[in-house]
N, C-alpha and C positions, 0 to 999 in steps of 0.2 A: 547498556540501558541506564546503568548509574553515572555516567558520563554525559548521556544528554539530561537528564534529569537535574543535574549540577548548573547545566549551562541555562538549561532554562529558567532556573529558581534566581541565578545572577541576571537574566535579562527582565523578569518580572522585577527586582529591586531594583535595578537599572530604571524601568520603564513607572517605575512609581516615582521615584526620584526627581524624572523631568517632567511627570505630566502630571504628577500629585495622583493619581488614581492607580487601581490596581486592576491587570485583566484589559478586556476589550470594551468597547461599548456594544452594549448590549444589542443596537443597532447593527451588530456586525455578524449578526448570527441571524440564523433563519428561524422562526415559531416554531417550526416542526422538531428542527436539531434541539432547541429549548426543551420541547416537549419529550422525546426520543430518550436523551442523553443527558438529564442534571447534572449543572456541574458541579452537586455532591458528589458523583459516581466518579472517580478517579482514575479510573483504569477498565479493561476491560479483557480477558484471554478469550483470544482465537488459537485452535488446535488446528496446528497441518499436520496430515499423515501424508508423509510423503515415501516416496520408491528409496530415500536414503535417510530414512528418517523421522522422528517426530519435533515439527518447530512449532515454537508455541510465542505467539508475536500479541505483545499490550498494547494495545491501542488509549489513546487518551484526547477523550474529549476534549478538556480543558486545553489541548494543543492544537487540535482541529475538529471543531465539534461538524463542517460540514465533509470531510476525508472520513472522519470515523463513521461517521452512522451510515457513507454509503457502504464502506467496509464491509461492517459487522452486516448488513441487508444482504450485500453479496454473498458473504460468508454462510449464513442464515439460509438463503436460499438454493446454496449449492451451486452456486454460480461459480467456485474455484475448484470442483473437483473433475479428475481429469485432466487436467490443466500442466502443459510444460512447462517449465522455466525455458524458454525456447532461446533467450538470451543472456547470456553467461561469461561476463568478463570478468577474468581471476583480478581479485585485489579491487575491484572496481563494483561491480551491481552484480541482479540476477534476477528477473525480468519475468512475468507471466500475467495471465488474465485473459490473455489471447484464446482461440476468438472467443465473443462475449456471446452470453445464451440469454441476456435481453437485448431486444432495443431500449439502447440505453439514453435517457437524457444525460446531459452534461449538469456535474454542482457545481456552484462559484468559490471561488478562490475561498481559504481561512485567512484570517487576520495573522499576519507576521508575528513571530514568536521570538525570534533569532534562535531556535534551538538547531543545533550543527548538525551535519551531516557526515555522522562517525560511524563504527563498523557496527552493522545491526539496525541502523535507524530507515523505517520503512514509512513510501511515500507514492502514492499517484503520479505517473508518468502523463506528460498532457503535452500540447503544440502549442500553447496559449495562456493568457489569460482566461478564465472560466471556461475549461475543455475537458475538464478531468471528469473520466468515465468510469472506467472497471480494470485498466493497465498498471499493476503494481509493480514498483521494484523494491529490493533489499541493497543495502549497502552490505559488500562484505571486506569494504576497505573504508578508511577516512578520504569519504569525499566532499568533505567542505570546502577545499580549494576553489570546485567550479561548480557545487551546487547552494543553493540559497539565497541567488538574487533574484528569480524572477517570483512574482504575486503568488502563482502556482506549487514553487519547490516549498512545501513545507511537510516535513514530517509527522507523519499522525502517529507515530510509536515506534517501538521496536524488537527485536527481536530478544527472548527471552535472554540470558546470559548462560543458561543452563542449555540452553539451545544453540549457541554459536558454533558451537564444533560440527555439528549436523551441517553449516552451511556450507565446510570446506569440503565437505563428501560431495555437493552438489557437482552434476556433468558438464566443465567446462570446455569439452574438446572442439565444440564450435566456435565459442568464441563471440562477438560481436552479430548481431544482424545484418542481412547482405547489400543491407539500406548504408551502411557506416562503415562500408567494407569488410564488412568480417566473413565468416565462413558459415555462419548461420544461414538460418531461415529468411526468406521474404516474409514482413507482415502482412503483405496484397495477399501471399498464398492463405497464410494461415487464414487469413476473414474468411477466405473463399472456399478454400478444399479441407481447414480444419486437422484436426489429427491424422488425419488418412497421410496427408502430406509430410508430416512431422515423421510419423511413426516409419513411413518406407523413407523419405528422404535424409533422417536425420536419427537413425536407430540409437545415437547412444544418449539423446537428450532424457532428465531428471525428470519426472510429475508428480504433482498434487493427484491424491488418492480419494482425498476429504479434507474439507475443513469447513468446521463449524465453531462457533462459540462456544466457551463453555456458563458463562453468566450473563447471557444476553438474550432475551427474547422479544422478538420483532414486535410493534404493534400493528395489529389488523391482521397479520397473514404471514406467512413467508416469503410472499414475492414482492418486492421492493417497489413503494409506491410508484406509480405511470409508466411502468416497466414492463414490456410485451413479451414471452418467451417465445425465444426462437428454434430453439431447439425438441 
């Protein structure tokens, strides 16, 4: 966490440097995330209680005010518990959110940060430009090599430092999704048949138990605004 923390504070004096200003244009943010998330608020804990553990992951606005606040909604509403890490590559990611218990709209992209993609740094998985829904990964390797160029890969926090050892407990014997070749899960199944599938075809995969915030409370409700439960 103090690793991307470093990198980000060198690309905000970087990014004053050449444009003379500091941050985003204010333009670059949505009313709601304005509203939701000031960015006096620095940081934010999420508690996972997981089957190998308790991870406790910051999120920060000021990095991705529109990643964070669908986060912390998800989080907030119980949209991550139960939930496997159904993809699991050692040195690489660890993958979950599948399937989602809204109909979920898509947010738009955050505003480019350069903050890296090091071991702990957690981010929205997406197929696009503005796609990213409820699919979150963890790094639990440095993978800045090949993440950080598209609109999308951008880190909204990370995982605790007090926390990283809990990631190596995580169940890697699958391996990749069967989308990328690996010995995992189809995503097609899990939308579809959900746990039931996971749980007989894939007995040794990790879960989310709970997670909730611990200093964040949603405005209006618990269920993330124009968000249908499906479950």
């Amino acid at each position: 966490q103090k690793e991307l923390e470093q990198e980000w504070l060198r690309q905000q004096a970087k990014d004053k440097e050449e444009q003379g200003m500091q941050g985003h244009p204010d333009g670059d943010v949505s009313p709601q995330a304005r509203v939701d998330l000031p960015m006096a608020s620095v940081a934010f804990t999420v508690r996972f209680e997981t089957t190998v553990g308790t991870i406790d992951i910051v999120v920060r606005p000021d990095w991705a005010p529109h990643g964070t606040l669908r986060f912390l909604e998800l989080a907030a509403a119980g949209d991550f518990d139960d939930r496997a890490f159904y993809r699991a590559v050692p040195g690489c990611i660890v993958q979950f959110g599948l399937p989602p218990k809204h109909e979920l709209s898509t947010i738009p992209d955050d505003p480019p940060t350069g903050v890296p993609f090091l071991l702990g740094a957690v981010a929205f998985a997406a197929v696009g430009e503005n796609t990213r829904r409820s699919t979150i990964f963890i790094c639990t390797g440095d993978m800045s090599h090949c993440l950080g160029r598209q609109s999308w890969e951008t880190p909204i926090g990370a995982v605790a430092e007090s926390s990283l050892e809990v990631l190596e407990r995580i169940d890697t014997t699958y391996g990749d999704i069967a989308e990328f070749g690996g010995e995992g899960p189809e995503t097609r199944r899990i939308n579809v048949e959900g746990n039931a599938y996971l749980r007989s075809s894939f007995p040794r995969l990790s879960y989310i138990l709970r997670a909730r915030p611990l200093d964040w409370v949603p405005v209006g409700g618990s269920v993330p605004r124009g968000m249908t439960r499906t479950e």
